[in-house]
C-alpha positions as CSV (number, residue, x, y, z in Angstrom):
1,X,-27.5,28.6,14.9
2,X,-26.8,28.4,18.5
3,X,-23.2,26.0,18.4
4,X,-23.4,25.7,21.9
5,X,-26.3,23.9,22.0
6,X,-25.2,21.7,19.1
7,X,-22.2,21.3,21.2
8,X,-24.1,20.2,24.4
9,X,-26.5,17.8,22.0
10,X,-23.1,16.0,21.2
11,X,-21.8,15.5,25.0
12,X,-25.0,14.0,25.4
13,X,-25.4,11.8,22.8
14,X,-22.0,10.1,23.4
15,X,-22.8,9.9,26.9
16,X,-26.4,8.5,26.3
17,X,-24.6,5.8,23.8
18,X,-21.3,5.5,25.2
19,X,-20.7,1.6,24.8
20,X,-22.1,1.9,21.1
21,X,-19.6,4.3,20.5
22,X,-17.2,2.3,21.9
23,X,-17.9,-0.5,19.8
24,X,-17.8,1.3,17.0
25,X,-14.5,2.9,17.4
26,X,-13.5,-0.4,18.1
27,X,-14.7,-2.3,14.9
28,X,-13.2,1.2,13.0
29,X,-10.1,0.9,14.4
30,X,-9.2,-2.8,13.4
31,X,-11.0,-2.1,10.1
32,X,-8.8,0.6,9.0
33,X,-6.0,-1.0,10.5
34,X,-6.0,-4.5,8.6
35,X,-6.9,-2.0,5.5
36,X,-3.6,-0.1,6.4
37,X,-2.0,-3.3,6.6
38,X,-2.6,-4.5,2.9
39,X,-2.1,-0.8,1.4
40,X,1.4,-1.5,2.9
41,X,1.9,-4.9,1.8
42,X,1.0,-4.3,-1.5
43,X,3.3,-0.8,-1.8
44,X,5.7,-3.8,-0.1
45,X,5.3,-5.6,-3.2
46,X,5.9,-2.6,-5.8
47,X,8.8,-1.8,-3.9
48,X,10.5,-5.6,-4.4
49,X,9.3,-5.6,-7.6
50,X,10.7,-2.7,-8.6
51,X,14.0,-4.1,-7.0
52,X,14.0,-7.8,-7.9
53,X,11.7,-8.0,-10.8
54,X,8.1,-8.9,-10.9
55,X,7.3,-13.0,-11.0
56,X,6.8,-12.1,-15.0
57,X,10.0,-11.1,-15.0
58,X,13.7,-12.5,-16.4
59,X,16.8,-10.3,-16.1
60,X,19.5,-10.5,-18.6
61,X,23.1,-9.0,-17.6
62,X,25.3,-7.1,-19.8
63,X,28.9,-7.5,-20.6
64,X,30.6,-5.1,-18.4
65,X,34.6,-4.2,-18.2
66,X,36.8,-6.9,-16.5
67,X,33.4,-9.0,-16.5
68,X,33.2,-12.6,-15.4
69,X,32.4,-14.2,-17.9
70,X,35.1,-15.0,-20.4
71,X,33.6,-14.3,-23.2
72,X,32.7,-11.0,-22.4
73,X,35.9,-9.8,-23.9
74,X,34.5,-6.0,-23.9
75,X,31.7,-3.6,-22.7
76,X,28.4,-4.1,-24.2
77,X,27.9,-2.2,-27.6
78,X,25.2,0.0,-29.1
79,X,24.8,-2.1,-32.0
80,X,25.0,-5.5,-29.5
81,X,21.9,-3.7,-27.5
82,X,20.0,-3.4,-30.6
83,X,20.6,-7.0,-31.8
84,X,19.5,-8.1,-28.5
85,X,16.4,-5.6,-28.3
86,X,15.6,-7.1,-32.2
87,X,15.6,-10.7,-30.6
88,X,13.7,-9.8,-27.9
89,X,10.6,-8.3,-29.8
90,X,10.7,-10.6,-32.7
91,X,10.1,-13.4,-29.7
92,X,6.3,-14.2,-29.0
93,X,7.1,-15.1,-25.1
94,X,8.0,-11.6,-24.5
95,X,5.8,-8.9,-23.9
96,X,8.0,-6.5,-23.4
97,X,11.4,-5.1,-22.4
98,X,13.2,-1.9,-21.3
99,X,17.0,-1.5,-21.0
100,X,18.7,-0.8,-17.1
101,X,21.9,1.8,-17.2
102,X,24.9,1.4,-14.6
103,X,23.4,4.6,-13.4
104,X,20.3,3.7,-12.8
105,X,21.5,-0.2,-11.2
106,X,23.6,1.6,-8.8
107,X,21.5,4.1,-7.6
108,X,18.9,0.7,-6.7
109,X,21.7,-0.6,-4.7
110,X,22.5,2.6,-2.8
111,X,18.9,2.9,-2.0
112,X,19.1,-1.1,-0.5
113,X,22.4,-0.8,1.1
114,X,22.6,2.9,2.4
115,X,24.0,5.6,0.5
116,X,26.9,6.0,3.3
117,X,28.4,2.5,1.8
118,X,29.3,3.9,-1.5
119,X,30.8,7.3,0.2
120,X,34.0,8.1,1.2
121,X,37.5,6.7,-0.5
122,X,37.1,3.2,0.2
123,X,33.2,3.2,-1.5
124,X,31.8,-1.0,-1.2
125,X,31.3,-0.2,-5.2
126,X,30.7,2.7,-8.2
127,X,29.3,2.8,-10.9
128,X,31.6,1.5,-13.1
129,X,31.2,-1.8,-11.5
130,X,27.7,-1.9,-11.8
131,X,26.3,-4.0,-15.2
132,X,23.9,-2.8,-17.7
133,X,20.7,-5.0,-17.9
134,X,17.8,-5.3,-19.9
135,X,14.6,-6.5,-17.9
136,X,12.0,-9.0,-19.9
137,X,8.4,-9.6,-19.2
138,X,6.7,-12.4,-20.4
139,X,3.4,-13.3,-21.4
140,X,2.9,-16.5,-19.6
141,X,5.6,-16.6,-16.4
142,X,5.4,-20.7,-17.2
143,X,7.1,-20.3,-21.1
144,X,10.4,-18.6,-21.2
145,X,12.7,-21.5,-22.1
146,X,12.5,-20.0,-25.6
147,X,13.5,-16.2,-24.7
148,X,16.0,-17.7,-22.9
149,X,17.8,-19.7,-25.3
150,X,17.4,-17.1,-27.6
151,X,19.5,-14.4,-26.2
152,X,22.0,-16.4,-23.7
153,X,23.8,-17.2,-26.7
154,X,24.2,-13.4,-27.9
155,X,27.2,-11.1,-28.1
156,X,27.3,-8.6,-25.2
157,X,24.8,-11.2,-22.9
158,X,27.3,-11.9,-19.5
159,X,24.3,-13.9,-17.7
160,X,20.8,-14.6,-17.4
161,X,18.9,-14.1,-13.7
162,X,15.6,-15.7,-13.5
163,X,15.1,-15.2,-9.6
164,X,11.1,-16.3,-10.3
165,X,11.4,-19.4,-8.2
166,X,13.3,-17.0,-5.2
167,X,10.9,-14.3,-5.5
168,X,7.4,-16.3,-5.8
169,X,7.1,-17.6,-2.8
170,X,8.1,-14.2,-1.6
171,X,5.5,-12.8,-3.4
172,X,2.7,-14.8,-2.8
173,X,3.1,-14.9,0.9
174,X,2.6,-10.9,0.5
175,X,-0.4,-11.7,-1.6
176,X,-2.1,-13.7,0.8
177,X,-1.4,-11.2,4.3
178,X,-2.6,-8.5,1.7
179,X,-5.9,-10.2,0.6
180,X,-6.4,-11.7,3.7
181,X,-6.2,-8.2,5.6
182,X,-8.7,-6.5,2.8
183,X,-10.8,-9.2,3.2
184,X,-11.4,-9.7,6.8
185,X,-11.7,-5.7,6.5
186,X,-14.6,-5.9,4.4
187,X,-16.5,-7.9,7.3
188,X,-15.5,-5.6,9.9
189,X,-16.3,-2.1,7.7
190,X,-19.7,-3.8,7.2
191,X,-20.0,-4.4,11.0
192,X,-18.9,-0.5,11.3
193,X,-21.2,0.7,8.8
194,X,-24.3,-1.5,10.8
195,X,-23.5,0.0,14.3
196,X,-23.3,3.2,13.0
197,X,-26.7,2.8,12.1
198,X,-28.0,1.7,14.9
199,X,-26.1,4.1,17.1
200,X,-28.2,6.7,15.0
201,X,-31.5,4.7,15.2
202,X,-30.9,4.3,19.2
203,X,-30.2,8.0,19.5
204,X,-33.0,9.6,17.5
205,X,-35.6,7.3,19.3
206,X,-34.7,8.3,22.4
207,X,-34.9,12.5,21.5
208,X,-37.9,11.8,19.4
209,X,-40.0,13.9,21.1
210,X,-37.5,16.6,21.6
211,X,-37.2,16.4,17.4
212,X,-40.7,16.9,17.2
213,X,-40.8,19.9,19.6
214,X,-37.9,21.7,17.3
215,X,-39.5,20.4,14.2
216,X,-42.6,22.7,15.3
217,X,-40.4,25.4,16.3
218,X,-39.1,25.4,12.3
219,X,-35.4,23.8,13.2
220,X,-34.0,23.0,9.6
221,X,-32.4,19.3,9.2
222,X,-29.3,20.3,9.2
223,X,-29.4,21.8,12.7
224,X,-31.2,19.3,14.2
225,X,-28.4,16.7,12.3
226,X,-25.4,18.2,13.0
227,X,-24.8,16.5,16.6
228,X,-25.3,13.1,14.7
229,X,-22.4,14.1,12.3
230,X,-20.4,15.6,15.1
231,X,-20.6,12.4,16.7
232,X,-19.9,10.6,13.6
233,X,-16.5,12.7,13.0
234,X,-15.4,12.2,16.5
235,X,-15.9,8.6,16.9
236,X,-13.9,8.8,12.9
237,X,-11.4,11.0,14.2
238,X,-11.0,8.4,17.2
239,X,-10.4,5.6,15.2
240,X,-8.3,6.6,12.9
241,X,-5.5,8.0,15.4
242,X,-6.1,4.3,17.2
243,X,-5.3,2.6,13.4
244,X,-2.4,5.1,12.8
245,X,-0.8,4.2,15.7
246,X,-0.9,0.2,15.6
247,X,0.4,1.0,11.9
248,X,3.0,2.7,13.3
249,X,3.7,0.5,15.7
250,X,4.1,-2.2,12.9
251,X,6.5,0.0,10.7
252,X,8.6,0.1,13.6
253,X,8.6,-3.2,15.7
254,X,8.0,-5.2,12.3
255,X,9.3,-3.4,9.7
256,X,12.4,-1.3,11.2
257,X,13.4,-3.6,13.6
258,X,13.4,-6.7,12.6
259,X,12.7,-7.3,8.9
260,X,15.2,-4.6,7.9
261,X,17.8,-5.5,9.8
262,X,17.4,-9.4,9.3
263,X,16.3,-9.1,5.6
264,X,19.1,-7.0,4.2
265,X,19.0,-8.3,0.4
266,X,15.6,-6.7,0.5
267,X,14.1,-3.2,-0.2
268,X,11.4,-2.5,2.9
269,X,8.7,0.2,2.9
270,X,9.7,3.6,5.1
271,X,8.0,6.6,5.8
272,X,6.8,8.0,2.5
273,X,4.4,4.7,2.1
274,X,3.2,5.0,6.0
275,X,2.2,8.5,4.9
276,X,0.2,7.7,2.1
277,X,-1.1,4.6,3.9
278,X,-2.3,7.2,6.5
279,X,-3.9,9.3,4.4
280,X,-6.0,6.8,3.0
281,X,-7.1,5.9,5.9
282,X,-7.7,9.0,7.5
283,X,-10.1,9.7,4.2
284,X,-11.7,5.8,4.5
285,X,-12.6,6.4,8.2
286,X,-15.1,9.4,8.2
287,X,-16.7,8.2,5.0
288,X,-17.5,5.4,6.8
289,X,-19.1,7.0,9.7
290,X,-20.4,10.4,7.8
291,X,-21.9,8.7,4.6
292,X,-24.2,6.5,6.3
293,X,-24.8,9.2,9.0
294,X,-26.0,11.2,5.9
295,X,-28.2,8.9,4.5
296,X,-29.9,7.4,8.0
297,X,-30.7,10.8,9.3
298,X,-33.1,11.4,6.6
299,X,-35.0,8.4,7.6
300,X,-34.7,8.3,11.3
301,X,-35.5,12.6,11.9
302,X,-38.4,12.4,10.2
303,X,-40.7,13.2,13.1
C-alpha cells in the first residue's frame, strides 16, 4: 500500500471540500460541546447531591456532645441508632436509609471548604464537632410529614434538615441547562452526521472516474477508502480539541472563577470530571465522523 499516495489523496480532498469540512468541524464542535456541557451538569448534580442530599432526601441530625439542643443530654447511642433505624424501616414513606459517621461528615466539609481550614492549631472545626446523621429517602418527595413526625420525637434525634425546598430549585435549574444542552445536541449531531455524508457523496463523485480506473487496476476498498476515513479522523480530531477547549474555558471562567468563589456553600465539579467529560467526548467525536464514513463508503465507491 503506497501511504504516500493515501497521504496526498487526503490533502486533496480537504482542499477540493474545504468549506464542507469546515462546516462540519463547526457543527462537531458545538455538538460535542453542548454534550460536554450536560455530562458536567449532571456530574454537577451527583456532586451536590452527594453533598446536600438528593430532592428525595431528608436529613436527620444526631445528638452530639455539648449539642444544641437541650435535650440532647448525651452522644447518640448504639441502641438509640437502632430504635431509630427500626422506625425508619417499619415507616412506608421511606425507602431507604443509611447512617453518616463524624468521620465521614467532616471529611464532606474539608472537601467543601479546603482541607487547609481544618489544619494547623487553630483548625475552623474536628471531628469531634462534627454530628452523626442518618440520611432518608423517600418514596414520594411530596409525603414525608409522617417520617418526620415519627422520629423528631426520638431519643438521640438533635434536628431534622429537609433542605428539599433550598435544593429543588437548585436542582432543577441544572436539569433544564442539562437537557436543554443534550437536546439541542441531538439536532446539531444529526446535522453532523448529514454533512458528513454529503462531504463523502461530493467527494467520490468528483474522483469517480479515478475510482473506476483503480477499481480496474484491483485496488481493494479499503485502500481506495482510507483517505475518506483519514479525512473523517482529522476533521474528528479537529473538533474535538475546538470542544475541549470552550469546555475548558467554561470550567475556568464559569466554574473556577466565579461560581466557586461566589457559591461557597456549594461543592463545584474540578478536574477529575473535565477529564472524564473529555474523554467522552473525544470517543463521541470520531464515531460520529468514522461510523457513517464506514457505512456511506460502501455505497458511494461502488464504481
Amino acid at each position: 500500500m503506497q501511504l504516500r499516495h493515501v497521504f496526498t489523496e487526503l490533502g486533496q480532498g480537504l482542499r477540493r471540500n474545504v468549506s464542507m469540512h469546515i462546516a462540519v468541524v463547526l457543527t462537531l464542535f458545538v455538538s460535542l460541546t453542548l454534550v460536554g456541557l450536560g455530562l458536567l451538569l449532571n456530574q454537577q448534580a451527583q456532586k451536590a447531591a452527594e453533598q446536600w442530599g438528593s430532592q428525595l432526601q431528608i436529613t436527620v441530625w444526631l445528638c452530639k456532645d455539648q449539642d444544641d439542643n437541650p435535650r440532647c443530654s448525651t452522644e447518640v447511642t448504639d441502641a438509640q441508632k437502632a430504635a431509630l433505624a427500626d422506625v425508619v424501616e417499619e415507616n412506608p414513606e421511606a425507602e431507604s436509609f443509611y447512617f453518616e459517621s463524624q468521620e465521614e461528615a467532616f471529611e464532606k466539609i474539608k472537601e467543601l471548604l479546603g482541607p487547609e481550614k481544618f489544619e494547623g492549631p487553630n483548625p475552623a472545626a474536628t471531628v469531634e464537632d462534627m454530628p452523626q446523621s442518618m440520611w432518608i429517602t423517600l418514596e414520594d418527595p411530596n409525603e414525608f410529614e409522617g417520617i418526620t413526625s415519627a422520629v423528631e420525637g426520638l431519643d438521640g434525634v438533635s434536628s431534622i434538615r429537609d433542605a428539599r425546598e433550598v435544593l429543588q430549585p437548585i436542582y432543577g435549574s441544572i436539569t433544564a441547562l442539562k437537557y436543554g444542552a443534550w437536546g439541542t445536541a441531538a439536532f446539531l449531531v444529526l446535522a453532523a452526521l448529514m454533512l458528513v455524508a454529503n462531504t463523502i457523496r461530493l467527494t467520490a463523485f468528483a474522483r469517480r472516474k479515478e475510482i473506476g480506473i483503480m477499481r480496474l487496476v484491483g485496488a481493494s476498498t479499503l485502500y481506495i477508502a482510507l483517505p475518506f476515513l483519514l479525512e473523517a479522523i482529522v476533521t474528528a480530531v479537529i473538533g474535538v480539541g475546538l470542544a475541549a477547549g470552550a469546555l475548558g474555558a467554561f470550567m475556568y471562567f464559569g466554574i473556577h472563577e466565579r461560581a466557586a468563589t461566589g457559591l461557597t456553600f456549594m461543592p463545584w465539579i474540578g478536574m477529575p470530571e473535565y477529564l472524564s467529560t473529555l474523554a467522552a467526548i473525544a470517543v463521541l467525536g470520531p464515531l460520529l465522523t468514522l461510523l457513517p464514513t464506514l457505512l456511506l463508503t460502501r455505497k458511494y465507491l461502488k464504481v
